[in-house]
C-alpha positions as CSV (number, residue, x, y, z in Angstrom):
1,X,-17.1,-17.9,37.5
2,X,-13.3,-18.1,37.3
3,X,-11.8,-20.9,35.8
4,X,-8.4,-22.1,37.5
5,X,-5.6,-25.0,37.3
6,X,-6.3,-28.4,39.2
7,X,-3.8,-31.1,39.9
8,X,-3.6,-33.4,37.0
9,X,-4.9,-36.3,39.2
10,X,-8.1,-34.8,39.4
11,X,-10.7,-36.0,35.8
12,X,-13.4,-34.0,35.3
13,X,-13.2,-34.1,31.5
14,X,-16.7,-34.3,30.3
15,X,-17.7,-31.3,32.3
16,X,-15.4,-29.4,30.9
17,X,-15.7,-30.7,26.9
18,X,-18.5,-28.2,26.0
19,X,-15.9,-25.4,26.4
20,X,-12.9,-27.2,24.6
21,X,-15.2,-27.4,21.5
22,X,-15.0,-24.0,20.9
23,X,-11.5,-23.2,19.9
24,X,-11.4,-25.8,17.3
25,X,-13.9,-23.6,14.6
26,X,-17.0,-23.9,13.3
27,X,-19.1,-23.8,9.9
28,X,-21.6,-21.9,12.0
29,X,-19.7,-19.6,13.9
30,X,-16.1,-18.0,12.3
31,X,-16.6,-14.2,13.5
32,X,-12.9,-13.3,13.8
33,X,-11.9,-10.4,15.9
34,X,-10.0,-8.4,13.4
35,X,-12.0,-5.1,14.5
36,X,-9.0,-5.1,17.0
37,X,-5.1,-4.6,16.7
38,X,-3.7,-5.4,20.0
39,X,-0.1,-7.0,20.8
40,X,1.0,-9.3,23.4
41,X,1.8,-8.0,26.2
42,X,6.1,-8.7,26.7
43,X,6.2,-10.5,29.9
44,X,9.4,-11.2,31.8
45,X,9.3,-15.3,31.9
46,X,11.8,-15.1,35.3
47,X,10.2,-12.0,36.8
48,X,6.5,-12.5,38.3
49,X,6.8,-16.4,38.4
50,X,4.4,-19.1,39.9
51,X,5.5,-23.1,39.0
52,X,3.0,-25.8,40.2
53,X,1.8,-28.4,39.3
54,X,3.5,-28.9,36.7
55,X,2.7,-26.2,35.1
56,X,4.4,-23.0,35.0
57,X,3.0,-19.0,34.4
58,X,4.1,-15.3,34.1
59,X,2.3,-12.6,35.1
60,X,2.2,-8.7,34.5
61,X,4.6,-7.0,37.4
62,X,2.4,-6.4,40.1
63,X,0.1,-9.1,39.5
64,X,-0.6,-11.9,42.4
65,X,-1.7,-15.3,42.4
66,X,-4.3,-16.8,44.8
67,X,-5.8,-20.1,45.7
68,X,-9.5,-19.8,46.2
69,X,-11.1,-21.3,49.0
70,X,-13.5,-22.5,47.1
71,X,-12.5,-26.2,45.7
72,X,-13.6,-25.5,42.2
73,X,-11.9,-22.6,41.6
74,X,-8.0,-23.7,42.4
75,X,-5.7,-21.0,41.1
76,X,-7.0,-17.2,40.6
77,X,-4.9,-14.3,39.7
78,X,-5.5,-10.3,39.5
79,X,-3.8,-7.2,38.8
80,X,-3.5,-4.9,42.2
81,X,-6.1,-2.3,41.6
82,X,-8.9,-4.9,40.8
83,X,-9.4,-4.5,37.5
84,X,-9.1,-8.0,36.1
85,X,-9.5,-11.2,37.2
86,X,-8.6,-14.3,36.6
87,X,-7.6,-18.0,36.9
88,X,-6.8,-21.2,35.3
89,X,-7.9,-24.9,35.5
90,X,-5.8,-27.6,34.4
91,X,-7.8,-31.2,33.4
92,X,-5.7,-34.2,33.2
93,X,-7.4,-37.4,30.7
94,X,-4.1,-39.7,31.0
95,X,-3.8,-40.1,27.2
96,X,-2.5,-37.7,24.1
97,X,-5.7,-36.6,22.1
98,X,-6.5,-34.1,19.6
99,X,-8.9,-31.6,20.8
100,X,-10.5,-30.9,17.9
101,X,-12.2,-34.3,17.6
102,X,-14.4,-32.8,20.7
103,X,-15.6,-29.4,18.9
104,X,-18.7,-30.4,17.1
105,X,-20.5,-32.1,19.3
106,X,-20.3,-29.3,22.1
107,X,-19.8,-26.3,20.7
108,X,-23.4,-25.5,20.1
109,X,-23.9,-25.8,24.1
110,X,-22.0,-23.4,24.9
111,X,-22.8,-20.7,22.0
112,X,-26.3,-21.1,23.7
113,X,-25.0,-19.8,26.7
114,X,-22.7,-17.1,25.5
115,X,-22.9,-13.9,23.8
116,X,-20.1,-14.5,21.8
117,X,-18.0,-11.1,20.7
118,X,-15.1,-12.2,18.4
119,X,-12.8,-14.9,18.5
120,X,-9.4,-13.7,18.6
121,X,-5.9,-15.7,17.0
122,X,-3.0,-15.1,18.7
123,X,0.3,-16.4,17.2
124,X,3.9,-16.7,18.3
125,X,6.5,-18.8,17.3
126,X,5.5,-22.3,16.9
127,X,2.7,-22.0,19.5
128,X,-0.8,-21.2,18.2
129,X,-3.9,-20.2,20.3
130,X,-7.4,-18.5,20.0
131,X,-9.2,-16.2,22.8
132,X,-12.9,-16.1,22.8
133,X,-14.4,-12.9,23.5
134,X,-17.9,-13.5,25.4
135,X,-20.2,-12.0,27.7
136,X,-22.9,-13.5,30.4
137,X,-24.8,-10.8,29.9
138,X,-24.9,-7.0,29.0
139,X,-25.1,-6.6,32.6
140,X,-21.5,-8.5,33.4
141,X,-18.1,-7.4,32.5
142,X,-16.7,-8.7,29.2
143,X,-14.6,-12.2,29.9
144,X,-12.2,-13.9,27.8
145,X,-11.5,-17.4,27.3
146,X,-8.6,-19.5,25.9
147,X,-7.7,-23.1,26.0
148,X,-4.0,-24.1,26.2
149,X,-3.4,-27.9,25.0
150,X,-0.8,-30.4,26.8
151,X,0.7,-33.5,26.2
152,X,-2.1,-35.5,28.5
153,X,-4.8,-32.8,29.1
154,X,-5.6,-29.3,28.6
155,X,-5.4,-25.9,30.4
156,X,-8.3,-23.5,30.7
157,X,-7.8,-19.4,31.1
158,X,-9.9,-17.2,31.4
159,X,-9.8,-13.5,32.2
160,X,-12.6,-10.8,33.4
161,X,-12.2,-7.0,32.2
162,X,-14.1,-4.3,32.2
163,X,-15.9,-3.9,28.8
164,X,-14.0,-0.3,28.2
165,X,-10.6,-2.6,28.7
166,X,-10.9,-4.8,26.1
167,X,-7.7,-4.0,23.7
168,X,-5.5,-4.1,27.3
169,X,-7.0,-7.1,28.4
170,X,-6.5,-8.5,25.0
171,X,-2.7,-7.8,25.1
172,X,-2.1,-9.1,28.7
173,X,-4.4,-12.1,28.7
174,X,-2.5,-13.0,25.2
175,X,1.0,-12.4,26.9
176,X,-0.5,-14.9,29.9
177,X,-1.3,-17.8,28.1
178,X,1.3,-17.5,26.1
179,X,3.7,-17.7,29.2
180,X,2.0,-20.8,30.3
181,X,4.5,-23.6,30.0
182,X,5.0,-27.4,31.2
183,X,7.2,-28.0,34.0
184,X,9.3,-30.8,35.5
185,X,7.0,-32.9,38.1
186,X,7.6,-31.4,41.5
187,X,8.7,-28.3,40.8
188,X,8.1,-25.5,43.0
189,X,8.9,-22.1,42.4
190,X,7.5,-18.6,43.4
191,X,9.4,-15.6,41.9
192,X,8.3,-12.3,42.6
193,X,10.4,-9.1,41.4
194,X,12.2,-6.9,43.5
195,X,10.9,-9.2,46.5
196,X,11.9,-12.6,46.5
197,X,12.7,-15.9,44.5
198,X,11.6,-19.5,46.0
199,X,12.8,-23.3,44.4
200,X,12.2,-26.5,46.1
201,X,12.3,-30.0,44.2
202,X,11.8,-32.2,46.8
203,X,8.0,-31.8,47.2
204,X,8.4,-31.0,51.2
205,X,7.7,-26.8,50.4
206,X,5.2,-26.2,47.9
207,X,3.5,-22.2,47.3
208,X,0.0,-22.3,48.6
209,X,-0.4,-18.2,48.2
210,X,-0.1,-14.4,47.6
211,X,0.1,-11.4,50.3
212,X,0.4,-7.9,49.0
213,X,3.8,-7.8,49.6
214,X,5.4,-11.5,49.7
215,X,3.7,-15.2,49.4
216,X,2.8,-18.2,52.1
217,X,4.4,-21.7,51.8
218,X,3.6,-25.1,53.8
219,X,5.1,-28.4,54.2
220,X,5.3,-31.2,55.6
221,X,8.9,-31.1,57.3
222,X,10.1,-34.9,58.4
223,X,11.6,-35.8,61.6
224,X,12.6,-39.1,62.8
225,X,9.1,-39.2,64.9
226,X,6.8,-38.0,61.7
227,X,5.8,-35.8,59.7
228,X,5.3,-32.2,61.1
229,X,3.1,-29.6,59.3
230,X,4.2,-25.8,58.9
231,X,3.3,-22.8,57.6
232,X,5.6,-19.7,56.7
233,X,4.9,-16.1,55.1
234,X,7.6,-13.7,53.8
235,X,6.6,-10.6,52.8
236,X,8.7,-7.1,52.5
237,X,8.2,-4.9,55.8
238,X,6.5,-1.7,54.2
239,X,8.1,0.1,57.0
240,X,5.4,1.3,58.7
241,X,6.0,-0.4,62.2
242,X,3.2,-2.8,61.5
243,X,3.0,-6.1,63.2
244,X,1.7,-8.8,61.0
245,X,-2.2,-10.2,61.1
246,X,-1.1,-13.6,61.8
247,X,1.1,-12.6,64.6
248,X,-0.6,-12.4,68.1
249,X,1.6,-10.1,70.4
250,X,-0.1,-10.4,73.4
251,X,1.1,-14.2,73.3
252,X,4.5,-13.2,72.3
253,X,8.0,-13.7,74.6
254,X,10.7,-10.8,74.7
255,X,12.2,-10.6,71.6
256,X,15.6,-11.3,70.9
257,X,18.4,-11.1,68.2
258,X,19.3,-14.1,66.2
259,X,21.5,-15.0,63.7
260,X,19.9,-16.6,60.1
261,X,21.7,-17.7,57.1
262,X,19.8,-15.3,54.5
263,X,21.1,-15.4,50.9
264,X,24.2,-17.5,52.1
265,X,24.7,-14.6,54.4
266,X,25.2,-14.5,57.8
267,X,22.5,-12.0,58.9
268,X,21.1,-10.8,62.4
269,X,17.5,-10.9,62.9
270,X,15.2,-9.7,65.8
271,X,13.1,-12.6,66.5
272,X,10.2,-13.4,69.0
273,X,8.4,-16.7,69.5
274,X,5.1,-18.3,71.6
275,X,3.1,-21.8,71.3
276,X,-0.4,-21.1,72.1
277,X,-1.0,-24.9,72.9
278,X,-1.9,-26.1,69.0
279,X,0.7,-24.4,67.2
280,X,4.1,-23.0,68.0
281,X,4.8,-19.4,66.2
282,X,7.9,-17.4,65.6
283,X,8.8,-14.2,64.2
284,X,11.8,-12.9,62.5
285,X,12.5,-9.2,61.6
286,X,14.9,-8.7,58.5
287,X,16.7,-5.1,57.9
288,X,19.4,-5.4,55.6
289,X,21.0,-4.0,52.6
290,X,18.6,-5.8,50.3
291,X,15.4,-5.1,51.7
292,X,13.2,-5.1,55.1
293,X,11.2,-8.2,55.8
294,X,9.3,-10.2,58.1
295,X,9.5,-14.2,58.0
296,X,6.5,-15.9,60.4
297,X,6.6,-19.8,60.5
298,X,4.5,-21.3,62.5
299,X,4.1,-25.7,62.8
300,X,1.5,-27.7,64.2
301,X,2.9,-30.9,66.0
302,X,0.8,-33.3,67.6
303,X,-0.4,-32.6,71.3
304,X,2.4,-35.1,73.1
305,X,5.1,-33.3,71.0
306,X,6.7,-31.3,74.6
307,X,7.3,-27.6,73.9
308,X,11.1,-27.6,73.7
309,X,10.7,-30.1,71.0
310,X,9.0,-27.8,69.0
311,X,11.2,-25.0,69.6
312,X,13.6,-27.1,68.4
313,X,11.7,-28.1,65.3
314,X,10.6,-24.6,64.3
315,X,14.5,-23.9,64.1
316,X,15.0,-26.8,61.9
317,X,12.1,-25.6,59.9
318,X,13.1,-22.4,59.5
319,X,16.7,-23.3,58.2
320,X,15.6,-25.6,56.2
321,X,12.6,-23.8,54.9
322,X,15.4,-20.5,54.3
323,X,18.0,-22.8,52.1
324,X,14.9,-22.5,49.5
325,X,14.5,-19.1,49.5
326,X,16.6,-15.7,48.1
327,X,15.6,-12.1,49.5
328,X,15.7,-9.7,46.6
């Protein structure tokens, strides 16, 4: 089960204290996993970027975050062919504490419930952590473990890899926790290389997801008669003439060329747009000297809300929604 990072509202501390024991060590249990030389894998901090929550991560190039449908499992992340998989949780407790007060009493929970491989140091600068090599079974894949502390909680990481992968998934899962980092509250930022970079502060835009070619944001855009929920995916145009899932063409008007501030650039865009009667779509076409793309934004009003009203508050979205955003 993938662990991933929760909102630092949410306490579910003793749940989680059995697995915070064990990175503290043990009288019973100091296997060390010197049988392995592996380096941290050199990770662009700028390059493959996800802030939220206050908490900020790199990943390898290529790699793309997720949130999982299901509520326990918050933030996930994998590598494009499937090989590994991951996530984090992040536990808030309100109050500075040292972890290792919590190792004794739990730690011989969990080693009942692992096959425990090696525990791992890994050492940079003034920041110190441990991975724990484990398995479920001889059956599952190998998974690796590490816990990250803050100034009022604690991350969790934890990693899948196929047993054969173990000195690569070593060196990126110690280059990924290393990269995690507290952020400013509110922060919300989405960098992915060659594609685009995303930064809002207001808490109006946050991320909520990765495509294979872009990501998906929503907020709550205010107007002077509420607050209006949207939805917006950018993603590169991979130039085979393919119309986006979440686009329904059989709804959409004759499209039409429209002019967008892009990367404080006047650009022209071929745009189309429909309300199906609970949402009101539009879709923008991007060819330009820094890339192909298409931009969908979409915003659910309530039912009185008359259709040129939402015209006009998909426009407002979209500008305001693209004053956030920089096309790589």
């Amino acid at each position: 089960m993938l662990l991933t990072i929760m909102k630092k509202d949410i306490i579910k501390i003793i749940s989680l204290l059995f697995i915070v024991s064990i990175f503290f060590g043990c009288s019973s249990f100091s296997q060390q996993g010197d049988e392995i030389d592996f380096t941290p894998a050199s990770l662009d901090s700028d390059s493959n970027l996800l802030v939220l929550g206050e908490t900020g991560i790199s990943l390898p190039e290529g790699w793309r975050f997720a949130i999982s449908d299901d509520r326990e499992h918050f933030l996930e992340f994998s590598d494009p062919e499937g090989i590994y998989k991951g996530g984090l949780e992040f536990t808030a407790i309100g109050f500075s504490f040292p972890p290792q007060k919590f190792r004794k009493q739990f730690i011989k929970d969990f080693l009942e419930k692992k096959k425990i491989q090696a525990v791992y140091p890994v050492q940079e600068q003034e920041t110190s952590l441990e991975i724990l090599d484990y398995r479920e079974s001889q059956e599952e894949p190998g998974a690796l473990i590490s816990f990250i502390p803050e100034p009022e909680g604690y991350t969790i990481a934890e990693l899948y890899y196929p047993v054969d992968h173990r000195k690569e998934a070593l060196s990126l899962f110690s280059g990924i926790i290393l990269s995690i980092k507290e952020e400013e509250p509110f922060y919300c930022k989405r960098n992915i290389n060659d594609v685009l970079k995303f930064f809002n502060t207001d808490g109006i835009w946050t991320w909520c997801g990765d495509t294979a070619g872009g990501s998906l944001f929503t907020g709550f855009f205010p107007d002077g008669e509420g607050m209006y929920r949207s939805m917006i995916a950018v993603w590169e145009n991979s130039g085979e003439g393919t119309v986006p899932s979440c686009w329904d063409k059989d709804k959409a008007g004759d499209s039409f060329n429209f002019e967008l501030c892009v990367n404080n650039r006047i650009i022209t865009a071929e745009g189309s747009e429909y309300q199906d009667g609970t949402r009101t779509c539009s879709l923008y076409s991007i060819n330009e000297d820094f890339g192909s793309y298409f931009i969908f934004i979409s915003i659910a009003p309530n039912d009185a809300t008359p259709l040129s009203k939402q015209v006009h508050l998909l426009q407002g979205i979209r500008d305001f929604f693209l004053d956030c955003i920089t096309l790589l």
